[in-house]
ROMI-51785 format. One record per residue (C-alpha): residue in one letter; chain; x, y, z. Coordinates in pm, 1 decimal, decimal comma, padded with zeros to 6 digits, always signed. Last residue first. Layout:
 mivex tike       px       py       pz
     A    A        X        Y        Z
...
end
This chain:
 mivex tike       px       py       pz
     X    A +02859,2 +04398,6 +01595,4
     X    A +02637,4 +04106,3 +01460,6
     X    A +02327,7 +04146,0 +01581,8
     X    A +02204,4 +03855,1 +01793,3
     X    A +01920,7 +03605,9 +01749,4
     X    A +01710,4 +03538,6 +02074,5
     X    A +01763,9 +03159,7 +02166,2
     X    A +01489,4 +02867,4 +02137,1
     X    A +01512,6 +02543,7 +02269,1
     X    A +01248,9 +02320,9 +02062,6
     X    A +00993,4 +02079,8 +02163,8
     X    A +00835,1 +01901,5 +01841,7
     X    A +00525,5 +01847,9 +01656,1
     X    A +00396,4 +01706,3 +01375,9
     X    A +00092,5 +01730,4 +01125,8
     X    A +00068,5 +01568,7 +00784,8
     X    A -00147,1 +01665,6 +00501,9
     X    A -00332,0 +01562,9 +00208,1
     X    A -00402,1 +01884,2 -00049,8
     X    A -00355,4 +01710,9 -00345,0
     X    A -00071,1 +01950,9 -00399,4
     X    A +00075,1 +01809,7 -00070,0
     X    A +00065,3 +01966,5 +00262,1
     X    A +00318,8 +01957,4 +00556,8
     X    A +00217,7 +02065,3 +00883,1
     X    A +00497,4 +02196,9 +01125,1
     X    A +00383,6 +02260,4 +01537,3
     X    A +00669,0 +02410,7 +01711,0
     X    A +00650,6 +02362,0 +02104,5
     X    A +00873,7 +02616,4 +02251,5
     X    A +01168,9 +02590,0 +02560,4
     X    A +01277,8 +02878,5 +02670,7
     X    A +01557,6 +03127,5 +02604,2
     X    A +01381,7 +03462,9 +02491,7
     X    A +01195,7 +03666,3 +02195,1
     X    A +01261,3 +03356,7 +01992,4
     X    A +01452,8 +03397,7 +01591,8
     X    A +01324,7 +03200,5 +01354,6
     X    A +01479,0 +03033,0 +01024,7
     X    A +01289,4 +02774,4 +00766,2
     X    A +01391,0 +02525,0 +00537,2
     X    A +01171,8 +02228,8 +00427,1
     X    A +01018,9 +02515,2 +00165,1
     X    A +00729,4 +02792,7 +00223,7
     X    A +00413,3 +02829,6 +00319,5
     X    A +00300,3 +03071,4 +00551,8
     X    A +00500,4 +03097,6 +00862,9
     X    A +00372,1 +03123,1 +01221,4
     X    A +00453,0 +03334,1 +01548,3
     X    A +00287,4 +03335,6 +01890,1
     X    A +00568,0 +03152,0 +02077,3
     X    A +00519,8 +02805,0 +01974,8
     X    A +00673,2 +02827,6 +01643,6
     X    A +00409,4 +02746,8 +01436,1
     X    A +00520,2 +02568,7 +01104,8
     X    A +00363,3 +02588,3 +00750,1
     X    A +00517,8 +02329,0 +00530,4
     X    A +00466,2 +02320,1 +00152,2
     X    A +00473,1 +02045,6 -00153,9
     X    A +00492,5 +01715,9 +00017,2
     X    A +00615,9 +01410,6 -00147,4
     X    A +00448,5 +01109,5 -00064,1
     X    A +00100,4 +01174,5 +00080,2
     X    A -00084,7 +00923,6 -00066,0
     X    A +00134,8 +00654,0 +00115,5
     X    A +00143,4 +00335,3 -00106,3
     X    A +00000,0 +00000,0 +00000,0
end
């Protein structure tokens, strides 16, 4: 039996600290407002429009200007 939801197109995540992205590719960058622990929620959607949930504790860090 085949998986009908080989190959997903987009992935929309929810970073767990009030932020989301739209779609977009398997690569995505965030910056966290502090050092904690977040839940980010990614759901990936093919064409077809089948999807896949899954979530995952992160450790977030605030980014950092370069000087």
């Amino acid at each position: 039996m085949s998986d009908l939801c080989d190959g997903f197109v987009t992935f929309n995540f929810d970073f767990g600290d009030g932020t989301t992205s739209g779609p977009s590719g398997n690569y995505v960058e965030h910056c966290y407002p502090s050092n904690a622990t977040y839940n980010v929620v990614c759901t990936a959607t093919m064409a077809n429009g089948c999807s896949r949930t899954i979530s995952f504790p992160v450790t977030g860090f605030p980014c950092t200007t370069p000087p």
